[in-house]
N, C-alpha and C positions, 0 to 999 in steps of 0.2 A: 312894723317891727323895729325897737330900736335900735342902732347902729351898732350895738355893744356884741347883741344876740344875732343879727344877720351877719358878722362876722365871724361869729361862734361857728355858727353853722355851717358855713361858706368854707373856714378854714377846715373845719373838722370831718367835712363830706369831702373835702380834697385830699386831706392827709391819710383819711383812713386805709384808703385800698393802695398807697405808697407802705405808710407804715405795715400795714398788715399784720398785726397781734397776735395772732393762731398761726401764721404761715410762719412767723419769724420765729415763732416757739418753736417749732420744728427744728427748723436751723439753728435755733441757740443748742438745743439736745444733742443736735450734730458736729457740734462742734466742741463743747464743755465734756460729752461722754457721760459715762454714771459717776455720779456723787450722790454724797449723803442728802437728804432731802430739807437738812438746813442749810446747808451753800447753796441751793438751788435758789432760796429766799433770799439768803445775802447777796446772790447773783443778782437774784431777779430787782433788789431795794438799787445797789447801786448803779444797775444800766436803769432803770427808769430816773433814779434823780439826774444822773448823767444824761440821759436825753433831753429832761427838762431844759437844764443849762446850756445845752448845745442847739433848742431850738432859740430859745430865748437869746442866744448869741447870735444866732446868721439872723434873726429877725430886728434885733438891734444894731447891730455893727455889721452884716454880711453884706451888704453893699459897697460899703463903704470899705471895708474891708479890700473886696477883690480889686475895687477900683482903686486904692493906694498903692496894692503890688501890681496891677497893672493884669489883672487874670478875670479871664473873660465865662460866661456861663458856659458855652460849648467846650470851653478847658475843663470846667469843672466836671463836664459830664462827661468829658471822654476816658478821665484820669480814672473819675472815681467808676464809672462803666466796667474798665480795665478790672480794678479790685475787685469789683462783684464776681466779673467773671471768672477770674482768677482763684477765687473762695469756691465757687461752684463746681470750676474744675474738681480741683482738692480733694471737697468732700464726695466727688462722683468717683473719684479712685480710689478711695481710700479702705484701707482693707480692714476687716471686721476683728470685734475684739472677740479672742477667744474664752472669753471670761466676763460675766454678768455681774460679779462681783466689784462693790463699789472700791474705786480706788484713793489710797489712802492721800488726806490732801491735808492744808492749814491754811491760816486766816492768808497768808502771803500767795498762797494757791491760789485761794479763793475771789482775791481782789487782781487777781494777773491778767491782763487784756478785757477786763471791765470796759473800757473807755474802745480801745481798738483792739481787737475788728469785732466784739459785741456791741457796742454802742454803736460805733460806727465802725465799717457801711451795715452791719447788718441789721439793727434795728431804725436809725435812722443816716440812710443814704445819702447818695449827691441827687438822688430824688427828690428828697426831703430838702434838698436845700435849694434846690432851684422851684420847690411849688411854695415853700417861705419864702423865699425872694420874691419872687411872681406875686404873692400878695402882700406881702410888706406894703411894696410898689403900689398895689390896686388900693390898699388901705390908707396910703396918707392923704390928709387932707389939708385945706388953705385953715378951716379954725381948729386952734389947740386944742378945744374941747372932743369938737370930733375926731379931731385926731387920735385922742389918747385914747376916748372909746372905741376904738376901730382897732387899735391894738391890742388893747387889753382883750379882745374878744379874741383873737388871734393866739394871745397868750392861755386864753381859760380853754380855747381849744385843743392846744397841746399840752397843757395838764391833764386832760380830761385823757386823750391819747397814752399819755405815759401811765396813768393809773391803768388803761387795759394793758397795756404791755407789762407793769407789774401782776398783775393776776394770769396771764399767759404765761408768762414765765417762772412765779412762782410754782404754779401748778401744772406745771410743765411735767414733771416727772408721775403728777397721779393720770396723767392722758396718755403717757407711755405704759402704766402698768395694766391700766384695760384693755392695749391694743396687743393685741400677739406682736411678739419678736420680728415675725419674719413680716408682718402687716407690714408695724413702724419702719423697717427695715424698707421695706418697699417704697413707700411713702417720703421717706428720708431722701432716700435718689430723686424719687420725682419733684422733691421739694428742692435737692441739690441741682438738678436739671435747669427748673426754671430759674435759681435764682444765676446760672451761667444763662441763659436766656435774657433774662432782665439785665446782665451785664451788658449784654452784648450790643441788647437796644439802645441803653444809656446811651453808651457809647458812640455807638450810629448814632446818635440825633445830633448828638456833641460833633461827628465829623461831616456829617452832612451841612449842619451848619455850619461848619467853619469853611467846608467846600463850595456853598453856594456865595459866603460871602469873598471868598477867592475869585469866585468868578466874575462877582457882578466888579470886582477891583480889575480883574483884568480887562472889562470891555469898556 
């Protein structure tokens, strides 16, 4: 298989079940509320180019990156762990709208926390950026050539990524209208639930490793 397309593959079978495209849809619902079901598109266009860019940054510069301010991967994942959970609290408390009617918004509405906390953490996490990282690493190579194919496959696999996250998110709102109220309703906690879950673990891995390498300093 060529280097271009086992990257493809490699990156795209890793990101998938981080990114998760149906789960997060959920969570974008739960957090945007109703709107008209053309901001939901304008929603959905600007967090997927926004993630585009955001993968294509930690996979070109995020090393180098953390390494200039001196910030390490289990920082990264204990920080951004924290936000997940902290988002998942929120929406586990959060109390029901009394009213089904969409509420009124405008273009400044619509583009308002596009970037954070929809692009990130909740579509692409400090998940997302420590399994970018992870193969950034795994993909460089000693020839240029290879190299650049090993990237580029990396990159056509989170394009491929953000195009499902735009059709999750576009049609986000016609997957709420077949499901009853009190269903989505249901479903929205259990989705709020794990992603306090998925916080939590972040986070743990992030202090576990910072714990073990504590120790192995102290002995």
């Amino acid at each position: 298989m060529p280097l271009i397309w086992k990257y493809f593959v490699l990156a795209f079978s890793a990101l998938l079940p981080v990114v998760n495209p149906l789960g997060s849809a959920l969570v974008f619902l739960g957090l945007v509320g109703v709107r008209p079901a053309g901001e939901y598109r304008a929603l959905a266009r600007s967090i997927a180019f926004n993630t585009i860019l955001f993968f294509a940054a930690v996979e070109l510069v995020g090393s180098a990156a953390l390494s200039f301010f001196g910030i390490s991967l289990p920082i990264v994942q204990v920080s951004g762990g924290l936000v997940l959970a902290a988002m998942g609290w929120s929406m586990l408390n959060e109390k029901d709208e009394p009213s089904d009617a969409p509420r009124p918004s405008s273009p400044r509405d619509a583009d308002q926390g596009t970037f954070y906390p929809l692009t990130f953490p909740v579509t692409a996490g400090p998940g997302c950026i420590v399994v970018m990282l992870t193969l950034s690493a795994h993909a460089s190579r000693k020839v240029f050539s290879d190299d650049v194919l090993t990237h580029v496959g990396l990159f056509l696999a989170a394009a491929a990524l953000c195009a499902l996250v735009y059709l999750a998110y576009a049609y986000a709102p016609k997957i709420a209208r077949v499901i009853p109220p009190s269903t989505a309703h249901g479903v929205l906690r259990v989705v709020a639930f794990l992603l306090l879950c998925i916080g939590v673990q972040i986070a743990w891995n992030g202090a576990d490793a910072l714990i073990t390498g504590l120790v192995h300093r102290l002995r």
